[in-house]
Each structure stands twice: as structure tokens, then as C-alpha cells.
C-alpha positions in Angstrom: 6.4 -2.4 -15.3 2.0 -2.1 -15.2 0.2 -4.8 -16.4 -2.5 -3.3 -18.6 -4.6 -6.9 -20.0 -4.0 -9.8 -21.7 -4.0 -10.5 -25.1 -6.3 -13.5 -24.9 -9.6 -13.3 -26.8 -12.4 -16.4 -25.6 -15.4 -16.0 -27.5 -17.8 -16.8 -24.9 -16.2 -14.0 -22.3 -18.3 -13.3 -19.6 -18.2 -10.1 -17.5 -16.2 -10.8 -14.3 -19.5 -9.7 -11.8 -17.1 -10.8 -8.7 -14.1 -9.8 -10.2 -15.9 -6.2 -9.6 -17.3 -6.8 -6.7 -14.3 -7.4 -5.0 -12.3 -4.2 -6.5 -15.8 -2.2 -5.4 -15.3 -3.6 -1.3 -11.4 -3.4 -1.2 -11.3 0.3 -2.5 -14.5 1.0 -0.1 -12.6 -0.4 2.8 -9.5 1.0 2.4 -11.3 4.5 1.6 -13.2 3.6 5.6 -9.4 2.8 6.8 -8.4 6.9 5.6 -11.1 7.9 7.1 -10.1 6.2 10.6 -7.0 7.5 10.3 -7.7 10.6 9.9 -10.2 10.0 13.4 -7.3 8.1 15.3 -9.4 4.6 15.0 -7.5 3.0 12.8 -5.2 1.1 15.1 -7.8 -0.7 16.8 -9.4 -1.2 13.8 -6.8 -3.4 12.5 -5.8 -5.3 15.4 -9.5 -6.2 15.4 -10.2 -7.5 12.0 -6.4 -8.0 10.9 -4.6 -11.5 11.2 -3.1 -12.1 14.4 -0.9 -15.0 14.4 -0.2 -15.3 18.1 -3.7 -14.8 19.4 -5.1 -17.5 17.1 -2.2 -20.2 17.7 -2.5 -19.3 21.4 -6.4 -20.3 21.8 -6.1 -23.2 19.6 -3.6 -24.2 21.9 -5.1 -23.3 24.8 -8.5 -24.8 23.6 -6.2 -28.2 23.3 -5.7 -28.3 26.7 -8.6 -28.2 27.8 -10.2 -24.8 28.0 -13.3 -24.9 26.5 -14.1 -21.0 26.6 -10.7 -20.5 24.4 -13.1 -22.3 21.7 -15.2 -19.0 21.7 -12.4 -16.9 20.8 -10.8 -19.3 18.2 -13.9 -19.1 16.4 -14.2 -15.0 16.7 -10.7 -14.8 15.8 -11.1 -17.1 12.9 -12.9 -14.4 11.2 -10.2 -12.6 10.8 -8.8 -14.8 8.0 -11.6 -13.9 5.9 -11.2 -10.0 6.7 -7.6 -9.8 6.8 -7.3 -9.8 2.6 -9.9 -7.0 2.4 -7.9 -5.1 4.2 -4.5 -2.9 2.8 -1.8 -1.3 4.6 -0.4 1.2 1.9 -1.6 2.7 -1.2 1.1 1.1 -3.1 0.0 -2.4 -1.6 -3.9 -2.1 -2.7 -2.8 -1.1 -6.2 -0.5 -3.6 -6.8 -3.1 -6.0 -5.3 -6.4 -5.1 -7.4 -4.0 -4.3 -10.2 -3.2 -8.1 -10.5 -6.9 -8.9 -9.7 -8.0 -7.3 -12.8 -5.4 -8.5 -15.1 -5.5 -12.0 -14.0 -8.7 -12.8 -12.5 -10.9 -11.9 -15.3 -10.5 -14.4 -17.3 -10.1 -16.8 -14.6 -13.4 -16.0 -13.7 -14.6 -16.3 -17.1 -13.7 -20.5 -17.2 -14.5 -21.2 -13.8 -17.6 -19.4 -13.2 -18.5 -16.9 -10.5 -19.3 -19.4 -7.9 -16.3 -21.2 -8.2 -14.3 -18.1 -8.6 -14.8 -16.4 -5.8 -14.8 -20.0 -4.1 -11.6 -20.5 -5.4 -10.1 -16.7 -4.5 -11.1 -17.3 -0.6 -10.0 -20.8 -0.2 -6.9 -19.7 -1.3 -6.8 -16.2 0.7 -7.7 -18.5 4.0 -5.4 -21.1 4.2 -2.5 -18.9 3.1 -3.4 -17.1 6.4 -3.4 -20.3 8.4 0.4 -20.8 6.7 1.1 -17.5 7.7 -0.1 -18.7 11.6 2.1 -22.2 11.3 5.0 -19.8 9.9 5.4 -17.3 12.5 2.9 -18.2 15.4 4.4 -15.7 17.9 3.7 -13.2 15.7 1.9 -10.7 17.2 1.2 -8.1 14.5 -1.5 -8.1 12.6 -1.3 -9.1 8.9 -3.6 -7.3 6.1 -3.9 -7.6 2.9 -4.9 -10.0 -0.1 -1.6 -10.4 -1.1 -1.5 -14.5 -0.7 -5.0 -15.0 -2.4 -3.5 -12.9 -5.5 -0.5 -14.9 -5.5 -3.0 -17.9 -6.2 -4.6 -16.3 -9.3 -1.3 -15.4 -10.5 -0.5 -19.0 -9.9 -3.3 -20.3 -11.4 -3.6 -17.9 -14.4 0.2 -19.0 -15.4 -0.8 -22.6 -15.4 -4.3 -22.3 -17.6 -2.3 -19.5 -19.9 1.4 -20.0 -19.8 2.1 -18.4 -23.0 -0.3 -15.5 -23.0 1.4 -12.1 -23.5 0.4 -9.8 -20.9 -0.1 -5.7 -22.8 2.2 -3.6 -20.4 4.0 -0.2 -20.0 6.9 1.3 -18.5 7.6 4.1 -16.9 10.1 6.1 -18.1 10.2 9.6 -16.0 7.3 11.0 -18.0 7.2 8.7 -21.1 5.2 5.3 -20.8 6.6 2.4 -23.0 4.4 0.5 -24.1 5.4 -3.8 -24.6 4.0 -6.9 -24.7 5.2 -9.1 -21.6 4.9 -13.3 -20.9 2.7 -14.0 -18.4 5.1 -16.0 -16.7 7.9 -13.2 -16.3 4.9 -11.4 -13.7 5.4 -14.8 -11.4 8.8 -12.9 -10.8 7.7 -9.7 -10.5 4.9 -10.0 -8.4 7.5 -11.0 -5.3 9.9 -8.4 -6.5 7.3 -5.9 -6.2 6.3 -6.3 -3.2 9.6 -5.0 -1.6 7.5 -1.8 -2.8 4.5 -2.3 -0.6 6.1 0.4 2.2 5.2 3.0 -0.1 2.1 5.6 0.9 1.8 3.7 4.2 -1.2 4.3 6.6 -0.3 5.5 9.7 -1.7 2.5 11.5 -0.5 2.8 15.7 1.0 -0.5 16.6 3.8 -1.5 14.1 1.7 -2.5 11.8 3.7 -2.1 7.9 2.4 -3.5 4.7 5.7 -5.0 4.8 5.0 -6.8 8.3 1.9 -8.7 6.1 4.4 -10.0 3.2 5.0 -13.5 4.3 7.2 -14.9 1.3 6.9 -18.4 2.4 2.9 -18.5 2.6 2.7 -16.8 -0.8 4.9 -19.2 -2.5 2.7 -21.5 -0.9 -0.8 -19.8 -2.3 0.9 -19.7 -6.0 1.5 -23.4 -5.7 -2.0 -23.6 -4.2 -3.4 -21.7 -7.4 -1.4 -23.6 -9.8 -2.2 -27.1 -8.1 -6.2 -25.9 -7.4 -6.5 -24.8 -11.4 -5.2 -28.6 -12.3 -7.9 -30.1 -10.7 -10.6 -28.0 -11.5 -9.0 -28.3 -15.0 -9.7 -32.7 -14.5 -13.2 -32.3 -14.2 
């Protein structure tokens, strides 16, 4: 099932300037990721600017003890929880991803505001990196993709618009059906989904899989986040 748009009409509707901002740097980054492959880069590329669990727990830890020059590379490192959800592992995975965006970020966008949209879209795709750090902190593969801040505007789109229908179609071999879905039935199907994220992988040296950055746990944890963020902004 492809989620087309949503049936909800607001009058004052905005156009979503960060919603296209963001599809316009993910597609231009993952184009630059074919392009390394192609050159053999890509590898280092990702272990530079993807999430590393065990390197940032490590010089934290290490910074804890007493090492002040770990403090250096905590806060290099660090920057890689920014980067890490502009970056995709598979073509299936940055469809999926800016598929979502655009269906339920526009009008999230619209009743927040840009500022506090996009403020909103990176809190969220930051700490559900650091959960992905406490989860697994020996892990030493790196983890792309914006896959836990999506699951927050899923999250918080389902608690602003729970009985929205969402316009959809399905693929049937070579005939698309087209239906009206709830909004909540994609809370579902974004984790089932996922389990197709291994499709049209990059060949990325290292182990790296768009299945390796699908961390269940921390993305239940950013749809909570969206769904608990979007009630508070929601009191003021």
C-alpha cells in the first residue's frame, strides 16, 4: 500500500518550504552516495558521517574517566547524529522515508510553523540516535537513515489527525487500486514496511545494510516522542 495524501483541507495551508527542503538534500545526498559508489568511496563515507554506536559510547566513556582529549572526539562524533538521517542505505529505504515525509509532514508543518517544524523533525531524529547508542552501544556499524525522525511525524500526525483518511493505492501486478486508508492503520505499516528496506541496497564496504540502521526499539521510542512532543506544543 502508497500513501498518496490526506484528505484534510485547512484553509489557511501553507506551503511546506522545509518539508521541501529536506526531500531536495536527502535525494541530493543519496544521488552523491551513487556516485561514491560507483568511485569506491562510499564505505568511508559512511563510517565517517554515519552513527556509530560504539565509537560514541566509547569516548563518552572514556572522556568520564578522565581523558580530556576523548572530549574532542565526542564532540566530532556527535555530529554524526545530525548527518546520520540524511543519509539512506537502499533505494527502497529513502522512498519509504521521504514518502512518509510528504504525506505526513505537510500538514504538520503547516500548524507548527517552519521553525518549529524542522525544530521538531531533528530533536526527534537526534535523540532517537542517542536511544539507538544506549540500545546497542557495542555496535560498531554505522546507522543511516531518517527512519526514527519519520517515525515521530507519523507519531505525531496520528495524534493531531487520528481520524484523517489517508488517499492510497495498491498494487496489484500492473493494476493500482485506489482506497481511502485511516491514518492510524500506517502506525502499523510503517514497522511492517521496513522489513523491506534491504531492497535496491548500496553496495556500502563494511556490513553496512539498511536493515543494520532499523532499531525497532528507538523508533517506537521516536513515535512516542512525536505523539508526546505534538501534546505539548498542542498546550500552548
Amino acid at each position: 500500500m502508497i500513501p498518496i495524501s490526506d484528505n484534510l483541507f485547512i484553509s489557511t495551508r501553507k506551503k511546506p518550504i522545509i518539508i521541501y527542503w529536506l526531500l531536495v538534500i536527502n535525494i541530493l545526498l543519496f544521488v552523491w552516495e551513487l556516485k561514491l559508489e560507483i568511485s569506491g568511496e562510499l564505505g568511508l563515507f559512511i563510517h565517517n558521517w554515519g552513527l556509530i554506536p560504539a565509537q560514541i559510547y566509547d569516548a563518552i566513556a572514556n572522556l568520564l574517566a578522565g581523558n580530556s582529549a576523548a572530549g574532542i572526539f565526542v564532540l566530532s562524533r556527535s555530529l554524526s547524529l545530525f548527518t546520520a538521517m540524511f543519509l539512506h542505505g537502499s533505494f527502497s529505504q529513502i522512498l519509504g522515508n521521504l514518502l512518509f515525509l510528504w504525506v505526513f509532514g505537510r500538514n504538520l508543518e503547516n500548524i507548527l510553523g517552519h521553525g518549529r517544524f524542522l525544530g521538531f523533525y531533528l530533536m526527534c531524529g537526534v535523540l532517537t540516535g542517542i536511544i539507538q547508542i544506549l540500545a546497542d552501544p557495542s555496535l560498531t556499524i554505522p546507522l543511516i537513515g531518517a527512519n526514527g525522525a519519520i517515525a515521530s511525524v507519523l507519531g505525531a500526525y496520528i495524534f493531531k489527525f487520528p481520524k484523517v483518511k489517508i488517499d492510497t493505492v495498491m498494487p496489484l501486478l500492473i493494476i493500482f487500486i485506489p482506497m481511502q486508508i485511516p491514518a492510524i492503520f500506517y502506525t502499523i505499516w510503517w514497522f511492517v514496511q521496513q522489513l523491506f528496506y534491504g531492497i535496491g541496497s548500496l553496495n556500502i564496504p563494511g556490513g553496512v545494510n539498511p536493515l543494520n540502521s532499523i532499531n525497532y526499539w528507538a523508533q517506537i521510542a521516536g513515535f512516542i516522542m512525536g505523539i508526546t512532543t505534538m501534546r505539548q506544543l498542542q498546550k500552548r
